[in-house]
Backbone as a printed PyTorch tensor [residue, N CA C, xyz], in Angstrom:
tensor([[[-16.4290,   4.6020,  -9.7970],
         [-16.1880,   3.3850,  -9.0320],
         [-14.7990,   2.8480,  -9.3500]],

        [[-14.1600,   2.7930,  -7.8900],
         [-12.1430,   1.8030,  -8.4570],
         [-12.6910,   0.4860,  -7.7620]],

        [[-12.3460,  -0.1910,  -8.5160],
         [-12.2590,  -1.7880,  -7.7160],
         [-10.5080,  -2.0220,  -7.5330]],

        [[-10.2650,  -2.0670,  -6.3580],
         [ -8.8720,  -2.7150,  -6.3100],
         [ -8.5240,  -4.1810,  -6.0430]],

        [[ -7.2160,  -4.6630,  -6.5130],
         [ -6.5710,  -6.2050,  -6.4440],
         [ -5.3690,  -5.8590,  -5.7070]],

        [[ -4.9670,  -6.6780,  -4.5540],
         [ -3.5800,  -6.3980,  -4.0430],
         [ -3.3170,  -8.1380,  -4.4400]],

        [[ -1.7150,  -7.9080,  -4.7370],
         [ -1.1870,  -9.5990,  -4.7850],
         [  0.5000,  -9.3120,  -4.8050]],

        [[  0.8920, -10.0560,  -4.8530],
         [  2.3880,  -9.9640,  -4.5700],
         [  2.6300, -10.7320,  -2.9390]],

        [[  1.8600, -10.9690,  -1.7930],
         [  1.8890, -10.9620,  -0.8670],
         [  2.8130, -12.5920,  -0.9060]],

        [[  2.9610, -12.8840,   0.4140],
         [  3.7410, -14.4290,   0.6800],
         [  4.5700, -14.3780,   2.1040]],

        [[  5.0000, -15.4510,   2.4100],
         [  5.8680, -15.6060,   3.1110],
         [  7.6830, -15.3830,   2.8810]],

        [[  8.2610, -14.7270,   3.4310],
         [  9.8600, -14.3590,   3.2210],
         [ 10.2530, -14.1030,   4.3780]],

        [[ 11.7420, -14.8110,   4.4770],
         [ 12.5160, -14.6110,   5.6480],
         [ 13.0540, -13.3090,   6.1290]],

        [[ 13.1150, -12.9360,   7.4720],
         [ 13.8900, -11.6610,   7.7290],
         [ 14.7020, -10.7880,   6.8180]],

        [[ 15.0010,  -9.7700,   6.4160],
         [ 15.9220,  -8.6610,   5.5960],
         [ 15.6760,  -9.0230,   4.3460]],

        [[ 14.4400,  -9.7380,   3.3840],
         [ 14.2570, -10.0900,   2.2570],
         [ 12.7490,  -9.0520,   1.8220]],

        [[ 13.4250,  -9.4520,   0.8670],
         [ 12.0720,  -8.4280,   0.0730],
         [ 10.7920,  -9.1390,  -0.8820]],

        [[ 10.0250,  -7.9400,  -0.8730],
         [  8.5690,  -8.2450,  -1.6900],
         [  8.1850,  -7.4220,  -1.8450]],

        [[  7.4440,  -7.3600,  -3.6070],
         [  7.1030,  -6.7720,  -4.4920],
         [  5.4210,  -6.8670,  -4.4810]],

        [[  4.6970,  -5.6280,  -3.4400],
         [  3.1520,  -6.0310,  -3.6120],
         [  2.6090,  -5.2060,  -4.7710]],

        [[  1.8580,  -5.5090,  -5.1380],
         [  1.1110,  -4.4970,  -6.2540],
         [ -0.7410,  -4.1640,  -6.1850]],

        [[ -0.9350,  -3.3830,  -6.5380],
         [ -1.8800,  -2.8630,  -6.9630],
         [ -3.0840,  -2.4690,  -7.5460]],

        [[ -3.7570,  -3.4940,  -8.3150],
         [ -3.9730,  -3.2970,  -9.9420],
         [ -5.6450,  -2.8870,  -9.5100]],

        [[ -5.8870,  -1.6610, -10.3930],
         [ -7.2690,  -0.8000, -10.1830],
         [ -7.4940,  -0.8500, -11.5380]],

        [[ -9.3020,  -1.3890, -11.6510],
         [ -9.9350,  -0.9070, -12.4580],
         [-10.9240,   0.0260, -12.6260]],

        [[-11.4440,   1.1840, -13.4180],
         [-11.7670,   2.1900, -13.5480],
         [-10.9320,   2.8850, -14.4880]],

        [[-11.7420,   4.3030, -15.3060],
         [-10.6580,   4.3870, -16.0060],
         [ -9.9610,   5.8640, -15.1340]],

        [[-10.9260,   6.3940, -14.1580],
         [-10.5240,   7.5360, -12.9580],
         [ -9.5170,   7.2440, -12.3910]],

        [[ -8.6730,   6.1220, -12.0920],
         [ -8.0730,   5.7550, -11.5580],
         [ -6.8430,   6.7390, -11.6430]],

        [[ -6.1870,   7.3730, -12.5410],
         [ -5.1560,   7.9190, -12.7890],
         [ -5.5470,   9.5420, -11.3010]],

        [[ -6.7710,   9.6960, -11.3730],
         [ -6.9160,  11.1170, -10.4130],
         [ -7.1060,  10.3610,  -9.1020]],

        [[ -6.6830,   9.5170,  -8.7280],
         [ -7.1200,   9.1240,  -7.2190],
         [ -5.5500,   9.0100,  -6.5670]],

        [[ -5.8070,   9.3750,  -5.3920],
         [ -4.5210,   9.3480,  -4.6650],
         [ -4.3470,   7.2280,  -3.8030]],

        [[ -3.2450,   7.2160,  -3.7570],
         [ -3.4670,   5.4720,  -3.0470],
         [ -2.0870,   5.3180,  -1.7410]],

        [[ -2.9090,   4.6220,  -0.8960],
         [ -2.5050,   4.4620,   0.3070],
         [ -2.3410,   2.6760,   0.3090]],

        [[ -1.3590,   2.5390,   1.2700],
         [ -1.2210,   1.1280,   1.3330],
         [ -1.2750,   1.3930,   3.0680]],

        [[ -2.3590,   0.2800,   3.4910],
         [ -2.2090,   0.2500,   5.0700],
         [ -2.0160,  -1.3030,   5.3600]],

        [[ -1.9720,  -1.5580,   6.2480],
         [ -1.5130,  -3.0470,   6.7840],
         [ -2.2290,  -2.8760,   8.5400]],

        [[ -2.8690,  -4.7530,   8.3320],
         [ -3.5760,  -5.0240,   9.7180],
         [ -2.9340,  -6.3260,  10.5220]],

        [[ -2.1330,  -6.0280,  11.7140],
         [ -1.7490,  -7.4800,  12.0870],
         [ -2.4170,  -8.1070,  13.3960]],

        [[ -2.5690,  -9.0770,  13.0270],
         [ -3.7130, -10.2590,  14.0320],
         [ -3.5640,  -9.0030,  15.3050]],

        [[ -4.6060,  -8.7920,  15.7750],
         [ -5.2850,  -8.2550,  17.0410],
         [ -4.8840,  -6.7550,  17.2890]],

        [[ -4.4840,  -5.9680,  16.2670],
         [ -4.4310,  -4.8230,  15.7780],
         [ -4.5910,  -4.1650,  14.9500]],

        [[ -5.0600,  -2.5890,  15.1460],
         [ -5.7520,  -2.0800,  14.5120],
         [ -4.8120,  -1.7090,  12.9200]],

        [[ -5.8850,  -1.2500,  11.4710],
         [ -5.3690,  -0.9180,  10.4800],
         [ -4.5250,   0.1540,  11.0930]],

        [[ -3.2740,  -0.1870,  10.3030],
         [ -2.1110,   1.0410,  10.4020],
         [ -1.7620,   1.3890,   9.2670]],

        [[ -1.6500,   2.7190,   8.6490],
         [ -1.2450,   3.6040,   7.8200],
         [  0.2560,   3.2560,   7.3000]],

        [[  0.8280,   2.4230,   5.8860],
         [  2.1190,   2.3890,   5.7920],
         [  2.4010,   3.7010,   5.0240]],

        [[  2.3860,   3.8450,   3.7840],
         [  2.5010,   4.8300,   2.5350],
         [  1.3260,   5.1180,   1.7170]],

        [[  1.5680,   6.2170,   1.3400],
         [  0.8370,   7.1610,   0.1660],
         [  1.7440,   7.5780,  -0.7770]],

        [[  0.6700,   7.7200,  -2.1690],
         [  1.2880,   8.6020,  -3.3870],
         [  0.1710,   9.2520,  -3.9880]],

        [[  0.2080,  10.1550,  -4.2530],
         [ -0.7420,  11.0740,  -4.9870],
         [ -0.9260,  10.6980,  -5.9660]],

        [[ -2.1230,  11.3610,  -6.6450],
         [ -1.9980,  11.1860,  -8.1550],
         [ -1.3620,  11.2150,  -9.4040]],

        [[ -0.5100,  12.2130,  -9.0260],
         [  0.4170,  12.3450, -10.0310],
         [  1.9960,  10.8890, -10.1630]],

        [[  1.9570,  10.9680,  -8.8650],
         [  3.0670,  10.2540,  -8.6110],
         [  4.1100,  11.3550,  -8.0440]],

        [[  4.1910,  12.6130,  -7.8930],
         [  4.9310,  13.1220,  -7.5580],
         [  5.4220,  13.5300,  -5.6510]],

        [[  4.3940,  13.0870,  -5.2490],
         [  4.4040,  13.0890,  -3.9310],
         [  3.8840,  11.6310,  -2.8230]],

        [[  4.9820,  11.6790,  -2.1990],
         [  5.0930,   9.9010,  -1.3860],
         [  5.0580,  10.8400,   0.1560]],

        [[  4.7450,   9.6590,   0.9070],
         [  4.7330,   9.6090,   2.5230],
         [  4.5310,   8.4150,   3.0510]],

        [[  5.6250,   8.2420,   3.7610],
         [  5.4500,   6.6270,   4.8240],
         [  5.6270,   7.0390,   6.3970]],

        [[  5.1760,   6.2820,   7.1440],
         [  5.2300,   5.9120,   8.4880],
         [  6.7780,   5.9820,   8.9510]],

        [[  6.7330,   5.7430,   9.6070],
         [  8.1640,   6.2440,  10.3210],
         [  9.1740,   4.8470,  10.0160]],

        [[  8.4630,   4.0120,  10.7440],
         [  8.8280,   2.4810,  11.1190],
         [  9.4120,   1.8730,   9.5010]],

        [[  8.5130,   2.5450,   8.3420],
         [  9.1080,   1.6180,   7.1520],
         [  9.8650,   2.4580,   6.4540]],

        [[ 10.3210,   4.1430,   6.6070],
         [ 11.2870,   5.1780,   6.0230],
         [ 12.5210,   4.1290,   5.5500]],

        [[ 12.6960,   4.1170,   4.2490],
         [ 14.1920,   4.0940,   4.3210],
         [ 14.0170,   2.4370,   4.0560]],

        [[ 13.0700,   1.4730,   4.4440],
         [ 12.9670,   0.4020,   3.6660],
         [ 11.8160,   0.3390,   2.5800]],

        [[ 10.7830,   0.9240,   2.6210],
         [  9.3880,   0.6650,   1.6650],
         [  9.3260,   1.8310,   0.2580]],

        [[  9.4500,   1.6390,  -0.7290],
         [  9.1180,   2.3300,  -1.6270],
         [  7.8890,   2.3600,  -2.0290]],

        [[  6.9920,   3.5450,  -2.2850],
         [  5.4610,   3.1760,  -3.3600],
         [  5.6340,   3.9950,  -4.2510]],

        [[  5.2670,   3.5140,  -5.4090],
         [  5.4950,   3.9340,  -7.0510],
         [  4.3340,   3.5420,  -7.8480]],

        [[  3.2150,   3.9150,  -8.5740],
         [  2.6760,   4.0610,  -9.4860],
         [  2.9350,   4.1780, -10.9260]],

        [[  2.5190,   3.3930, -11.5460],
         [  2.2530,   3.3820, -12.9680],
         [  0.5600,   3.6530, -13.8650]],

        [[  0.3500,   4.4410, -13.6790],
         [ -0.9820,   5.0100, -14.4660],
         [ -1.6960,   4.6210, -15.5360]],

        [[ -0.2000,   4.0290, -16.4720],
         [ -0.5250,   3.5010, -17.5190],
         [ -1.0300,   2.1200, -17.3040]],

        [[ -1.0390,   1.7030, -16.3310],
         [ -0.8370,   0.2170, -15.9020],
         [ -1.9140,   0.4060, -15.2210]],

        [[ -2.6470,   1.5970, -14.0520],
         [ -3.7170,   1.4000, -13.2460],
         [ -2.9510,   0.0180, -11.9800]],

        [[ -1.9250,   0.7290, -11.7600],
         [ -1.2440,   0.0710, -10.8810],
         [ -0.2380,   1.0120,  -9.8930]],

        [[ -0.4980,   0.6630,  -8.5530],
         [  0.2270,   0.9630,  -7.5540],
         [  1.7310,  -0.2190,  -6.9680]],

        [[  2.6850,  -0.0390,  -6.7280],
         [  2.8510,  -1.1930,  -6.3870],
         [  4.1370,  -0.3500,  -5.0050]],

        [[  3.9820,  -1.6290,  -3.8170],
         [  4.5450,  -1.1990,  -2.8480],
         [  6.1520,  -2.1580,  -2.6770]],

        [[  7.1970,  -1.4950,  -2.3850],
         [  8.2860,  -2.3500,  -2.8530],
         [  8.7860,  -2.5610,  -1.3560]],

        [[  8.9110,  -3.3300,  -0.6360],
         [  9.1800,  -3.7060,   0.2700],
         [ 10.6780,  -4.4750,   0.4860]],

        [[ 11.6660,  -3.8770,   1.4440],
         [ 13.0100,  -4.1100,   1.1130],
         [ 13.3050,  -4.3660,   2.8350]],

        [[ 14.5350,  -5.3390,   3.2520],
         [ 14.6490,  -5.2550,   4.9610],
         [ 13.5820,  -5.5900,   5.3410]],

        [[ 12.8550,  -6.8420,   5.2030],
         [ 11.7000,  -7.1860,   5.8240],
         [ 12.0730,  -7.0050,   7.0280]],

        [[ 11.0120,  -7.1800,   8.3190],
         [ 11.2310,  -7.3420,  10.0370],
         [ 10.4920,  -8.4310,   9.8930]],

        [[ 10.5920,  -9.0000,  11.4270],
         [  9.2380, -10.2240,  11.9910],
         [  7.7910,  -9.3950,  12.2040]],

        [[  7.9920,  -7.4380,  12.3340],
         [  6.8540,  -7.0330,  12.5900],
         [  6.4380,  -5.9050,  11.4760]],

        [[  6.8830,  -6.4080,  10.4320],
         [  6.0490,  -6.2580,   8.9950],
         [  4.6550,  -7.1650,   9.4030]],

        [[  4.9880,  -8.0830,   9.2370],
         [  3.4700,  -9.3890,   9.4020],
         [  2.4410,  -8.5970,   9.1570]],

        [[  1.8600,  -8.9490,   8.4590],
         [  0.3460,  -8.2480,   8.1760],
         [ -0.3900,  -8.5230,   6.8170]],

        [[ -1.5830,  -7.9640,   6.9090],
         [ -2.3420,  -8.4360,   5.9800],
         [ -2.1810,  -6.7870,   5.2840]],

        [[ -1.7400,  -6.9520,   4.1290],
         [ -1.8350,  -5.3450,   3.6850],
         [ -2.5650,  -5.0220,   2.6590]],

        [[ -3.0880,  -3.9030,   2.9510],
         [ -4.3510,  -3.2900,   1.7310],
         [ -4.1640,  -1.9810,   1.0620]],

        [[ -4.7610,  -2.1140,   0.2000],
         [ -4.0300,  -0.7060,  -0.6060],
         [ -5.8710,   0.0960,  -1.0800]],

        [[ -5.8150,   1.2090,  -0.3880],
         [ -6.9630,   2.1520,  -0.7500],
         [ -6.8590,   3.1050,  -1.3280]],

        [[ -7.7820,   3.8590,  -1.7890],
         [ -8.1510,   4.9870,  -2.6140],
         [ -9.0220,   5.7330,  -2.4070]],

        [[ -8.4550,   7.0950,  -2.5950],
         [ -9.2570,   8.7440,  -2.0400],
         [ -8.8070,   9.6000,  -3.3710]],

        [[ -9.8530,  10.5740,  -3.4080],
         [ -9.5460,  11.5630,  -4.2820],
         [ -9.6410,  12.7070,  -4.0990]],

        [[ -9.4040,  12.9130,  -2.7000],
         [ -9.1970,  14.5150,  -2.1440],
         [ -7.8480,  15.1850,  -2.4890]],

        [[ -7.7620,  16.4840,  -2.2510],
         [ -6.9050,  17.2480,  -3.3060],
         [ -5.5230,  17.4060,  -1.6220]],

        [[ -5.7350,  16.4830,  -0.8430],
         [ -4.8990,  17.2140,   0.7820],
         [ -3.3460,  15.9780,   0.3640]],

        [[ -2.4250,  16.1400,   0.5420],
         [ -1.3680,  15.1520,  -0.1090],
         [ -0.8390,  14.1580,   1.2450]],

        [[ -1.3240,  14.5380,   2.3460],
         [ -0.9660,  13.6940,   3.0030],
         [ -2.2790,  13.2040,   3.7480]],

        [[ -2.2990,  12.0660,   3.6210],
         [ -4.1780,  11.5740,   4.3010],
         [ -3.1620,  10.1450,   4.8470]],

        [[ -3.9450,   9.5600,   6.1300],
         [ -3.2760,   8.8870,   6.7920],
         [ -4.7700,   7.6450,   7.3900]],

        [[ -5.2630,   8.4310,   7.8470],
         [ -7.1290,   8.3160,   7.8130],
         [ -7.7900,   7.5150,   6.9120]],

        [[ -7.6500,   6.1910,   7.7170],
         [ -7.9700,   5.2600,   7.0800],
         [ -9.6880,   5.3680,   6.7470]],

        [[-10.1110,   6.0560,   7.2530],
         [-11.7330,   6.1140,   7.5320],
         [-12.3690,   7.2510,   5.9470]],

        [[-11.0670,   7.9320,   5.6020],
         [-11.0460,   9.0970,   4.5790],
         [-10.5070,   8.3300,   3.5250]],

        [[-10.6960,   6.7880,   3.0970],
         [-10.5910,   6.2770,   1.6810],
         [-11.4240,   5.5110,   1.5230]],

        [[-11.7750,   6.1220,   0.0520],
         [-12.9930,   5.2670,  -0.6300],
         [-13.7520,   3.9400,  -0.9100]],

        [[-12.0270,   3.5270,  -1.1500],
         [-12.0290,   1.8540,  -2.0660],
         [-11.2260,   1.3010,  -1.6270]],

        [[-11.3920,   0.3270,  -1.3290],
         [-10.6780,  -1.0040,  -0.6160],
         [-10.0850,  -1.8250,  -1.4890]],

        [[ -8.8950,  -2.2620,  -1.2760],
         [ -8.4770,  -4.1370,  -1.4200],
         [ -8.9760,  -5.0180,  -0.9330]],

        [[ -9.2510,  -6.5460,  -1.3780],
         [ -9.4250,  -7.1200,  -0.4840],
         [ -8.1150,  -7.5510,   0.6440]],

        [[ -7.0860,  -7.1960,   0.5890],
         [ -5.6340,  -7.6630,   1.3130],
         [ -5.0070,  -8.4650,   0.7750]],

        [[ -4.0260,  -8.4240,   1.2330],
         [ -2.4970,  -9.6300,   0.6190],
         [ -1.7480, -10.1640,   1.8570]],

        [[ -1.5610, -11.1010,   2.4920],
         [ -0.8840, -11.7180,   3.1730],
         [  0.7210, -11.5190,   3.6400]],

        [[  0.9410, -10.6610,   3.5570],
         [  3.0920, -11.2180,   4.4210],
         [  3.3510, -11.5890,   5.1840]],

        [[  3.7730, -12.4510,   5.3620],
         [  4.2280, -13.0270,   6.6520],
         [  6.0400, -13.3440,   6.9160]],

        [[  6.7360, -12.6810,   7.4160],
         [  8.2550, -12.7560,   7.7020],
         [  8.4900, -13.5780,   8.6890]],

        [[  9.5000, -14.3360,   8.4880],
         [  9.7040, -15.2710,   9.4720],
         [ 11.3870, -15.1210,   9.8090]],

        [[ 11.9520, -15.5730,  11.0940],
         [ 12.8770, -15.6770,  11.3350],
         [ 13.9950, -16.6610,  10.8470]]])
């Protein structure tokens, strides 16, 4: 069993950044792969980034390449998603899940285990 916490979330103006994080308890946590997806008012969960277990392998969405980092700390039982160049259509409630299948890119929100309850961003102009 992972129980996850997302927090870091808030309000920030356009091209500013935020630091969401992660924090899983269990002590399995180190073999689970983690996904961060995000839901905005009257649309469906969308897939931002993944990192494997190890930490050695990342994948993001197209839309956040090149602004969103995700990085893990194991020792910590922490994921955390680094968010850089906010937009107005970041906005979302974002959640960070967990799978422990051995495939390195999972996108399939329906193919993770354990939930966040969400974190709030909201970018404003």
């Amino acid at each position: 069993q992972v129980h996850l916490v997302e927090s870091g979330g808030g309000l920030v103006q356009a091209g500013g950044s935020l630091r969401l994080s992660c924090a899983a308890s269990g002590r399995t946590f180190a073999s689970y792969n983690v996904g961060w997806f995000r839901q905005a008012p009257g649309k469906e969960r969308e897939f931002v980034a993944r990192i494997t277990w190890s930490g050695t392998a990342t994948f993001y969405v197209d839309s956040v390449k090149g602004r969103f980092t995700i990085s893990r700390d194991n020792a910590k039982n922490t994921v955390y998603l680094q968010m850089n160049s906010l937009q107005l259509e970041d906005t979302a409630v974002y959640y960070c899940a967990a799978e422990a299948s051995s495939r390195v890119i999972v996108t399939d929100a329906r193919r993770y285990d354990y939930w966040g309850q969400g974190t709030q961003v909201a970018v404003s102009s």
